[in-house]
FIFILO-540607 format. One line per field, with one value per residue (C-alpha): residue number from 1; x, y, z. Coordinates in steps of 0.25 Angstrom, whole numbers, m for minus. Example, Ala and Ser with C-alpha at 12.3 -4.5 7.8 and 13.67 -1.06 7.14 Angstrom:
residues 2
pos = (1/2)
X = (49/55)
Y = (m18/m4)
Z = (31/29)
end
This chain:
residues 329
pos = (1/2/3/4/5/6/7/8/9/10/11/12/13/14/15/16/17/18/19/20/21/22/23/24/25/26/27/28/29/30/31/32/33/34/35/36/37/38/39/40/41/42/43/44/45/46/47/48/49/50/51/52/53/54/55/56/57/58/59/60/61/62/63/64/65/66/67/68/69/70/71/72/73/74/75/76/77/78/79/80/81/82/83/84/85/86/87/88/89/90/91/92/93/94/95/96/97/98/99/100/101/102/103/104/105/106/107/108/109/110/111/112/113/114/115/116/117/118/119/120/121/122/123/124/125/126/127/128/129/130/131/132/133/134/135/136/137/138/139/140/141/142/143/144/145/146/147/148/149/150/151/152/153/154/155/156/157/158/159/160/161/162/163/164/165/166/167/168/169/170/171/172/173/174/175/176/177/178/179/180/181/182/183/184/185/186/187/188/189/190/191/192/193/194/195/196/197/198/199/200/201/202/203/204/205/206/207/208/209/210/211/212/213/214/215/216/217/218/219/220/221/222/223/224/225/226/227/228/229/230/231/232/233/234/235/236/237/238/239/240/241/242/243/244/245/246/247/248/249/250/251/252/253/254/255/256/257/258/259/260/261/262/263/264/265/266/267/268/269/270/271/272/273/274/275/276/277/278/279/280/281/282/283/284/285/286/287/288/289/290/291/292/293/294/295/296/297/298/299/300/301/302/303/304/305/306/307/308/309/310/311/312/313/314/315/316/317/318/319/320/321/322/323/324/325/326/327/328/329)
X = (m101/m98/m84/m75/m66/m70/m64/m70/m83/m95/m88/m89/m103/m103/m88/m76/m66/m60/m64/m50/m42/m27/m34/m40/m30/m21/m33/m31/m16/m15/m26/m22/m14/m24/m35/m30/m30/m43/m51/m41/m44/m60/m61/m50/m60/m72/m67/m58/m57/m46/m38/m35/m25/m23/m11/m3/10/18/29/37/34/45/57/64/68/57/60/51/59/50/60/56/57/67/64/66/78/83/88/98/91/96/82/84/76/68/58/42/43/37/22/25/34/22/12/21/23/7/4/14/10/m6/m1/4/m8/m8/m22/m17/m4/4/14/22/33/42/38/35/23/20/26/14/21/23/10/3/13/9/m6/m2/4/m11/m18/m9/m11/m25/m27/m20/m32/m23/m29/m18/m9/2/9/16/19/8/m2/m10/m25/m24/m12/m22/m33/m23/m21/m35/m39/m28/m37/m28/m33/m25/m16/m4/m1/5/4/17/14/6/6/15/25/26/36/46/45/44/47/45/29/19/11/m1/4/0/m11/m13/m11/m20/m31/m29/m31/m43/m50/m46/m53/m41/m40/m29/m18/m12/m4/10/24/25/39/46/47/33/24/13/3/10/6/m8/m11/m5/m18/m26/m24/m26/m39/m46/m43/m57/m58/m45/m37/m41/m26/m16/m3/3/20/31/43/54/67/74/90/93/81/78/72/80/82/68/64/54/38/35/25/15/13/13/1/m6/m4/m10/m22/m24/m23/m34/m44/m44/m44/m53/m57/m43/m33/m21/m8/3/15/30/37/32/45/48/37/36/23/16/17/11/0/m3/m4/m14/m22/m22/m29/m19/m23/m14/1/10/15/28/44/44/36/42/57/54/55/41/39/41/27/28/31/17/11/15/12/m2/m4/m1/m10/m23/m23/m25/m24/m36/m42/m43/m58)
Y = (24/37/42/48/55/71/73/62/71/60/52/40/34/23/23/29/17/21/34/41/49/55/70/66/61/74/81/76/76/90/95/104/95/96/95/83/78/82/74/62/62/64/51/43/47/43/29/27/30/41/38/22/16/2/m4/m15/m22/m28/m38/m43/m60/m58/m48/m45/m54/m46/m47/m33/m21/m12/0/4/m10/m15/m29/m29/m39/m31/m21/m22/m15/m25/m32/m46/m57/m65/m78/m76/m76/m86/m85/m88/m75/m68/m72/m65/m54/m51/m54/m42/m33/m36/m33/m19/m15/m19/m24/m29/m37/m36/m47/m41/m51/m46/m54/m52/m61/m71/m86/m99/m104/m89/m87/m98/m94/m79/m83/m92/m77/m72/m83/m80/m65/m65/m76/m64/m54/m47/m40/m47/m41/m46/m40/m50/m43/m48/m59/m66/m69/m82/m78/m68/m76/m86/m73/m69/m84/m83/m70/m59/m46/m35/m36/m26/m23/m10/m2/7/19/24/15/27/25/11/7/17/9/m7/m14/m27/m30/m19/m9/m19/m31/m24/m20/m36/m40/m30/m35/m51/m46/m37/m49/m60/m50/m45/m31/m24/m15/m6/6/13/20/35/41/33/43/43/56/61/58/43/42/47/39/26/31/34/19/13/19/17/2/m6/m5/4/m6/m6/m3/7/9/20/19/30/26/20/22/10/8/1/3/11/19/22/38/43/54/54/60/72/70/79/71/58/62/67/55/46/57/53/41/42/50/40/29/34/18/12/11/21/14/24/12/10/26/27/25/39/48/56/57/70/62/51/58/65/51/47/60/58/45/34/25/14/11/m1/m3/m10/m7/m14/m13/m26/m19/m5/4/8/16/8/3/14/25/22/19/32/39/36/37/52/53/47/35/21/8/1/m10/m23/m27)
Z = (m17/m21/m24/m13/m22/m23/m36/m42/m40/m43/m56/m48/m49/m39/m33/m32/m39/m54/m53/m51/m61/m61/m60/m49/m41/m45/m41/m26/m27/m28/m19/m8/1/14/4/1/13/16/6/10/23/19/12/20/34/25/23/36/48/50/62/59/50/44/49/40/40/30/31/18/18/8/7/m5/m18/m28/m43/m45/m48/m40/m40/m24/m18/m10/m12/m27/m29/m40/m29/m20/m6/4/5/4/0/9/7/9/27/33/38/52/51/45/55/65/58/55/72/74/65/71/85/80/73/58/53/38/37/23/18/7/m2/m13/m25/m38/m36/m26/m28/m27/m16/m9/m11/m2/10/9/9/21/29/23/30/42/44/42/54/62/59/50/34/25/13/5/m7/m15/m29/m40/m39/m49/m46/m40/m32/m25/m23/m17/m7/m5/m3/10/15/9/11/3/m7/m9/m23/m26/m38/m34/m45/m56/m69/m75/m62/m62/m71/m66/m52/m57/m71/m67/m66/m72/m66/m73/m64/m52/m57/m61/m45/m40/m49/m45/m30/m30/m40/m27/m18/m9/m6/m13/m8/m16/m18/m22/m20/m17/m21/m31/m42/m47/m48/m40/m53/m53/m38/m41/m54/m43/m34/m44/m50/m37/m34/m46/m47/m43/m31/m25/m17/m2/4/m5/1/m3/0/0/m9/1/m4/m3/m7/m19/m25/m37/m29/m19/m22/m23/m14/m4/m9/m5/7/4/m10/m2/5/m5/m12/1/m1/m15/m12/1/m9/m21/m12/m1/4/3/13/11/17/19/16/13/16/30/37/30/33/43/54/48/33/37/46/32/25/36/34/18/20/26/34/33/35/37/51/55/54/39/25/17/18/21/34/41/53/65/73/84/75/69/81/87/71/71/87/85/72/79/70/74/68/62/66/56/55)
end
């Protein structure tokens, strides 16, 4: 398999994985913005189909109470956002939740809980919500902060498919963002799930502070790990009061895009999910998005606490665009 990157101009002998550089990325950054999209588009219609989108849905089993310091999370308890804390819901609530979001459309079902890291106890009821989506036909995710490896054998071992574990930033960035685990941890959790055999989904935050170079050398990590992970979500900064960062300004949307392109060329094979920030773009941004290599997005009024455009909007969005949801096979 021959590498798909053109300014990686035949160094890889036999793929395209750990072959990507800093230079290179900026090299793709600051192309002429529709040549950009051009080569995006090139190697996103040579994997994909280019009128389909993956559709997910993601619903917080556990709101709130988290002892991170994650400086863009609302459900932090070290900030006071008017998120209160819940216990882990219960599976009957869950199975209700996935048929729904099925009947709508979305293929992959994501369960999200604000812990540090998953309880013994918490553990066997969230792979009893995992044994339940999948009896409705449904891919599974959950995200529930770091695993050790015989927490995530515990989850592949119930029929998990994908595990959401972000990076959030570059390795320079990180500490500016979260103190209380290290950029290593992450690191750590991503390792444990890709050795169990689930698929990994992974990916960061766009606008809170950091640099375009930080966004890259995030991309640049993500597709040189062995392999890439199969979903990477890339999310636009929320602002949310009472958080530390509650004052940052929005991302120039011309960078955003570029940034989805970037992400399309070094990760020709992965999913691009287009994530948290969607409630705030406009049509034409997220019609750019889809031509830079998107295609998929989280459908449903809610992202854990966040706002999301509301079903019909969507519906009626990728209507006018020509896009239709993808099929789970």
């Amino acid at each position: 398999m021959e590498c798909t990157f053109s300014a990686c101009k035949g160094s890889c002998e036999k793929s395209s994985l750990s072959c990507f550089t800093l230079e290179q990325a900026q090299g793709l950054f600051f192309k002429p913005f529709l040549e950009l999209l051009y080569e995006a588009q090139q190697l996103h219609r040579k994997n994909f189909s280019s009128s389909t989108v993956q559709i997910s849905t993601l619903l917080s089993i556990k709101t709130g109470g988290c002892s991170e310091n994650c400086a863009y999370c609302p459900q932090s308890a070290r900030y006071r956002t008017g998120v209160k804390a819940s216990p882990l819901m219960d599976l009957e609530k869950v199975v209700v939740a996935a048929r729904r979001a099925k009947e709508a459309g979305a293929t992959r079902f994501c369960m999200g809980a604000a812990w540090r890291e998953p309880k013994t106890q918490d553990l066997d009821r969230v792979c009893e919500m995992v044994r339940a989506v999948k009896k409705q036909g449904m891919e599974t995710c959950v995200t529930l902060g770091m695993l050790k490896e015989d927490q995530a054998l515990q989850l592949k071992q119930a029929g998990l498919d994908f595990y959401n574990h972000n990076i959030d930033t570059s390795v320079e960035f990180y500490d500016k963002v979260i103190t209380t685990r290290t950029f290593q941890d992450r690191l750590n959790t991503l390792e444990v799930v890709r050795k169990v055999g689930i698929k990994v989904c992974c990916g960061g935050i766009i606008g809170m502070g950091e640099s375009n170079e930080d966004r890259l050398r995030m991309l640049v990590l993500l597709a040189n790990l062995a392999p890439p992970p199969e979903s990477v979500p890339i999310n636009q900064l929320i602002p949310i009061p009472g958080t530390p960062l509650a004052d940052r300004q929005a991302v120039d949307g011309f960078d955003f895009v570029r940034i989805v392109a970037v992400a399309r060329c070094l990760m020709p094979r992965s999913y691009i999910r287009l994530s948290a920030g969607r409630e705030n773009m406009s049509d034409e941004l997220q019609a750019l998005c889809f031509m830079a290599g998107v295609n998929s997005i989280f459908y449903g009024e809610t992202l854990l606490t966040a706002a999301n455009p509301k079903p019909e909007k969507d519906l009626n969005l990728l209507k006018r665009l020509g896009i239709s949801a993808e099929n789970f096979s």
